[in-house]
C-alpha positions in Angstrom: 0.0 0.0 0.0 1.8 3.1 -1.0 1.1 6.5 0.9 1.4 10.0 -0.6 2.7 12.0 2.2 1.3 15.4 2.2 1.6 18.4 4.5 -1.5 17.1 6.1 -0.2 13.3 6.4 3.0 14.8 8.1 1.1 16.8 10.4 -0.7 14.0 11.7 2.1 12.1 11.9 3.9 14.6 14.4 0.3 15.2 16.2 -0.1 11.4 16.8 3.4 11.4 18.6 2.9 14.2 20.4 -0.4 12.9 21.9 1.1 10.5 24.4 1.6 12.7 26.5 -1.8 14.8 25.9 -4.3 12.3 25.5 -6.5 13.9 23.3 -10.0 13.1 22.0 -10.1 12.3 18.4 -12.5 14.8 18.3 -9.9 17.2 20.0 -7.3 16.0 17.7 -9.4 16.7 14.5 -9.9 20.4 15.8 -5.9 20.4 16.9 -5.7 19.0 13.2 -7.6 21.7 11.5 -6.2 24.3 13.3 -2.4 23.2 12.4 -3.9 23.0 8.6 -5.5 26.9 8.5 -2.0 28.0 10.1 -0.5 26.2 6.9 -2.9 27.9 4.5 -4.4 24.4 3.9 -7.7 23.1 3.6 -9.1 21.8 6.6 -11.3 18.3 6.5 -13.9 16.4 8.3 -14.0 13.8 10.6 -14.9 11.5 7.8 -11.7 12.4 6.1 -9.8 12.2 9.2 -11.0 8.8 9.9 -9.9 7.5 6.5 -6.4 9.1 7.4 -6.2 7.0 10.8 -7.5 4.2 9.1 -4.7 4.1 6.6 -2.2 4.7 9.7 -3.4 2.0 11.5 -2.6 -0.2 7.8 0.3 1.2 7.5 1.6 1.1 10.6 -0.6 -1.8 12.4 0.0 -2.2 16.4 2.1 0.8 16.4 -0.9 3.1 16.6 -2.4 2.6 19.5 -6.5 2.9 20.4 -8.0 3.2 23.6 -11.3 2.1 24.2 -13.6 4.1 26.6 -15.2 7.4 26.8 -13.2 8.5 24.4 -11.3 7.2 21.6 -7.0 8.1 21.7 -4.6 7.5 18.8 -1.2 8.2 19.7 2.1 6.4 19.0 3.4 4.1 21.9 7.2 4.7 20.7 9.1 8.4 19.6 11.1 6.9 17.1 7.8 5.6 15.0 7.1 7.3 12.1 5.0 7.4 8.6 7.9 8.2 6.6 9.9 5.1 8.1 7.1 3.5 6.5 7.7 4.8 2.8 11.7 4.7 2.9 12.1 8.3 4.8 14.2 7.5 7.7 14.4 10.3 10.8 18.5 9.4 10.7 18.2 10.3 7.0 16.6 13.4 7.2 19.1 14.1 10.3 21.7 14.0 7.8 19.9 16.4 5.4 20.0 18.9 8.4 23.1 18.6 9.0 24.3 18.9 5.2 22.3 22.5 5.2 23.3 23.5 8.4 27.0 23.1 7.0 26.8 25.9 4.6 29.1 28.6 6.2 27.8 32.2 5.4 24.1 33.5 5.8 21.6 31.9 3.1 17.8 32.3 4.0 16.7 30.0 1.8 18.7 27.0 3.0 17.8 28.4 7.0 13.7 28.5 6.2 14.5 24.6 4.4 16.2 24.0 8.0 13.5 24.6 9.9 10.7 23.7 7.8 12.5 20.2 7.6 12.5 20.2 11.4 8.9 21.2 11.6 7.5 18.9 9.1 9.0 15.8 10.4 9.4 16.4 13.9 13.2 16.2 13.7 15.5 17.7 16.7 19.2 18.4 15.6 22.2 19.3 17.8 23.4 23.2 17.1 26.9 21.7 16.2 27.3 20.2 12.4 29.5 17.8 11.3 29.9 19.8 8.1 32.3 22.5 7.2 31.2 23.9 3.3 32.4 26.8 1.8 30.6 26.6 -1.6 28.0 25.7 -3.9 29.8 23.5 -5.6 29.6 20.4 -4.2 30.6 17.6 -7.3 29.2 14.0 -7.1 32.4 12.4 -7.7 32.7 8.4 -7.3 34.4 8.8 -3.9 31.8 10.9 -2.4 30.5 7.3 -1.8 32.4 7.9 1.3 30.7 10.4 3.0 27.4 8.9 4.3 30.3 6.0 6.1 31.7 8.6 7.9 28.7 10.6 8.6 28.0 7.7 10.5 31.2 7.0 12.2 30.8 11.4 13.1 27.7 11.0 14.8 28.7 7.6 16.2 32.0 7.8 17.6 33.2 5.0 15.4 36.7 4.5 14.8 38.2 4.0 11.5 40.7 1.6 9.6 41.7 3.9 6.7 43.6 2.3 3.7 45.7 5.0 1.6 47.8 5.2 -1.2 51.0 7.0 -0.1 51.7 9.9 -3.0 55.6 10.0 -2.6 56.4 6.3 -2.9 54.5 4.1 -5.6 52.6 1.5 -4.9 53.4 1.9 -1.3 50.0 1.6 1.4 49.4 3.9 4.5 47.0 2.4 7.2 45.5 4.7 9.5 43.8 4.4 12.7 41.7 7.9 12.5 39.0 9.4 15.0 36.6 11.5 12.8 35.6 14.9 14.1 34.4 16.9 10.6 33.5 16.9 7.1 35.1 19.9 5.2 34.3 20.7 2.1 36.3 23.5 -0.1 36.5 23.9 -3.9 34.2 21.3 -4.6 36.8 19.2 -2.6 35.8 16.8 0.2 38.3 16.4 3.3 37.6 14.7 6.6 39.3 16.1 9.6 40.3 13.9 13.1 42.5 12.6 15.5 45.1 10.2 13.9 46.5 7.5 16.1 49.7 7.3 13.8 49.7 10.8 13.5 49.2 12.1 17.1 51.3 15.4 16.8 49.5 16.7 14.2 46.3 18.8 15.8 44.5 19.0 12.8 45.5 16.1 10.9 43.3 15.9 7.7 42.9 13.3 4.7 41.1 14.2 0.8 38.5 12.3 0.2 40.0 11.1 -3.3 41.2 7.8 -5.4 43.9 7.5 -2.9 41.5 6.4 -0.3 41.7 2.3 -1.3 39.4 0.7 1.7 37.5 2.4 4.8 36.7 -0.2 7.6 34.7 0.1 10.9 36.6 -0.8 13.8 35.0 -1.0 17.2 38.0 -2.2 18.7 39.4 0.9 19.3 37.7 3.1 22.0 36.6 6.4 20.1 39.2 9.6 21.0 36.8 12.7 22.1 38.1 16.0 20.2 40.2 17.8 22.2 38.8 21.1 23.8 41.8 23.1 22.3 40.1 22.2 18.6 38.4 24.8 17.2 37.7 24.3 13.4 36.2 27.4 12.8 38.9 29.2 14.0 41.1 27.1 12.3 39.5 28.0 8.9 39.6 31.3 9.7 43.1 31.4 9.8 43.8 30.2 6.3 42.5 29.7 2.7 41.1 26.1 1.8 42.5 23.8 4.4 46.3 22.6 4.5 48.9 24.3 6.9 51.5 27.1 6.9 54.1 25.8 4.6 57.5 27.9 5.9 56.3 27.7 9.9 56.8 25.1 12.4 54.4 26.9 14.7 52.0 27.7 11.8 52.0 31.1 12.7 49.8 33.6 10.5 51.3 36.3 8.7 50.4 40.0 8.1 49.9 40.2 4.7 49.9 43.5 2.9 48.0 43.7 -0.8 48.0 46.3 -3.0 45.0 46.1 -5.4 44.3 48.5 -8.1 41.0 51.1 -7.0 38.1 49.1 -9.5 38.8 45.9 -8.3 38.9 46.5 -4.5 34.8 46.1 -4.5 35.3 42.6 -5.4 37.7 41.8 -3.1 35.6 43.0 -0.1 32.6 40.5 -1.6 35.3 38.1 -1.4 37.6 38.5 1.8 40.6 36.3 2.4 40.4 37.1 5.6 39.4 39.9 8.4 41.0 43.0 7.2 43.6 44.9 10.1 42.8 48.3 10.4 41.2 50.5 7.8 42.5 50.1 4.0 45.2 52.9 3.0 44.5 54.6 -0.6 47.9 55.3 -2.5 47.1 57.2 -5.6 44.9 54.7 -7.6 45.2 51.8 -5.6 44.3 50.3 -1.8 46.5 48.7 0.3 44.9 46.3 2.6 46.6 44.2 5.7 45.1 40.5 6.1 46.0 37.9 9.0 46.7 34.6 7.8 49.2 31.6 7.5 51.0 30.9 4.1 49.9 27.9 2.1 49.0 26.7 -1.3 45.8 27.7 -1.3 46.3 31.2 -0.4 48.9 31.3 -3.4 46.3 30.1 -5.5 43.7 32.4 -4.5 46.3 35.4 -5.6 47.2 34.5 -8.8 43.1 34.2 -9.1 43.5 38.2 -8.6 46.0 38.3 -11.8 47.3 41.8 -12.3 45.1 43.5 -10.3 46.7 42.6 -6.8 50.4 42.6 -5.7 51.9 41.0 -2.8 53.7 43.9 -0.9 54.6 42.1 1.8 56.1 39.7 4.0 58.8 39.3 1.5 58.8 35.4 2.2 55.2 35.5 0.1 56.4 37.8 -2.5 59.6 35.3 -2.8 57.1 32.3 -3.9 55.3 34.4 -5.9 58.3 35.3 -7.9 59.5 31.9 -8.4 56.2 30.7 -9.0 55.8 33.7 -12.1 59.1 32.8 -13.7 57.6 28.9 -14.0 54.8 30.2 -15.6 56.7 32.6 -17.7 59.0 29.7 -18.8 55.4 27.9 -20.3 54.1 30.7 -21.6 
């Protein structure tokens, strides 16, 4: 028997779990019902329709529904985790996952907040304010190893270790096996990463692997008691810090670096639609440019992102960053 769920299926679905606990009358319920369906901008309906609804919860779902007999008639699930949708393939850890995935999005977007919480509403679904998702854009590509991701969604929200099976890029043919705690799905570039605690790795803080061909076999292994992130984590400020996701690449610390870009006057506006980072102080105007002071480490990504800028941005200082951007403009000048 297949069910089209509708807004008006779903809201009896959350009404029935909520009446446990309120005992209502069905009569009550109906009004409850109706009044949930005006607030909606929907039709209300009659107890006649409403009595074909339960009866098609009660085929759907059988013992689960429970009826009491007696001066008044109660339908209300005996269980929280019952629902319609489990019935039709819609699973509450499913649409958990959904949440999560749109809560993930880093920046303001109202449409993907309003599909938050209408989510929530709909199917009755509570969510922890923390994600384990970290995306910066839109461009999220359904590559063949993105296979991975729901695995270690799981092992996220589970606290499962994993046995991770990689393809080393320096030696060929050669096989790294690690032992890794997963804290966080990143996403940058249209580029999945999966950020954790490493038991082979344990100096490294924010020890990360690229969700990529290299990955040859991920394996569940309860074994291993699960390593809590450390308090002194903090992703977010970790990302702040830096373009993309890699470390400094000239600090053993991985100290950030003030950075001082001159860009010329027209293309500042873009820029400031697109910050690298939280500008220091107020930007200086030289003649027909703007010089502008960012906060951030070095790395390959950053280097990137300024050649993105072509002529219209120069590396002023420190003069370790101009250094690789000279070496890297005489390669390109030998191609070209």
């Amino acid at each position: 028997m297949n069910i089209k769920i509708t807004d008006r299926i779903l809201i009896i679905d959350h009404l029935l779990r909520e009446n446990k606990s309120k005992k209502l009358s069905k009569q009550e319920l109906l009004d409850l019902l109706n009044k949930r369906l005006l607030e909606e901008k929907l039709n209300s309906i009659s107890i006649r329709q409403f009595d074909n609804d339960i009866t098609t919860f009660k085929k759907k779902l059988g013992k689960k529904l429970s009826v009491k007999e007696g001066l008044k008639h109660i339908y209300y699930y005996d269980r929280k985790d019952i629902s319609i949708n489990n019935s039709v393939g819609v699973k509450s850890k499913d649409i958990k996952l959904a949440i999560d995935f749109i809560k993930g999005f880093r920046g303001e977007n109202i449409l993907l907040k309003t599909l938050e919480s209408e989510i929530k509403k709909k199917f009755n679904i509570k969510s922890a304010s923390q994600t384990p998702f970290h995306l910066d854009s839109n461009n999220i590509y359904d590559k063949e190893y993105s296979k991975f991701i729901p695995k270690i969604y799981k092992a996220i929200m589970n606290s499962i270790v994993l046995r991770i099976t990689y393809a080393s890029r320096k030696k060929e043919n050669e096989k790294l096996v690690y032992t890794f705690h997963p804290y966080l799905l990143k996403e940058f570039n249209g580029r999945w990463f999966v950020f954790g605690y490493c038991s082979e790795k344990p100096e490294i803080h924010y020890f990360h692997l690229s969700l990529d061909n290299r990955i040859l076999k991920m394996e569940e292994n309860h074994s291993i008691e699960f390593k809590t992130k450390s308090k002194r984590i903090d992703y977010d400020l970790y990302f702040q810090d830096r373009v993309g996701v890699s470390d400094g690449l000239y600090d053993v610390d991985k100290t950030k670096h003030k950075i001082k870009l001159k860009f010329t006057k027209d293309y500042f506006d873009y820029i400031q639609s697109k910050p690298l980072s939280n500008i220091i102080g107020q930007p200086r105007i030289s003649g027909g440019f703007i010089e502008v002071t960012f906060e951030m480490c070095i790395n390959n990504e950053l280097i990137s992102r300024l050649f993105s800028f072509k002529s219209n941005c120069e590396v002023l200082e420190p003069e370790v960053l101009r250094e690789k951007m000279r070496e890297e403009v005489v390669k390109m000048n030998l191609k070209y």
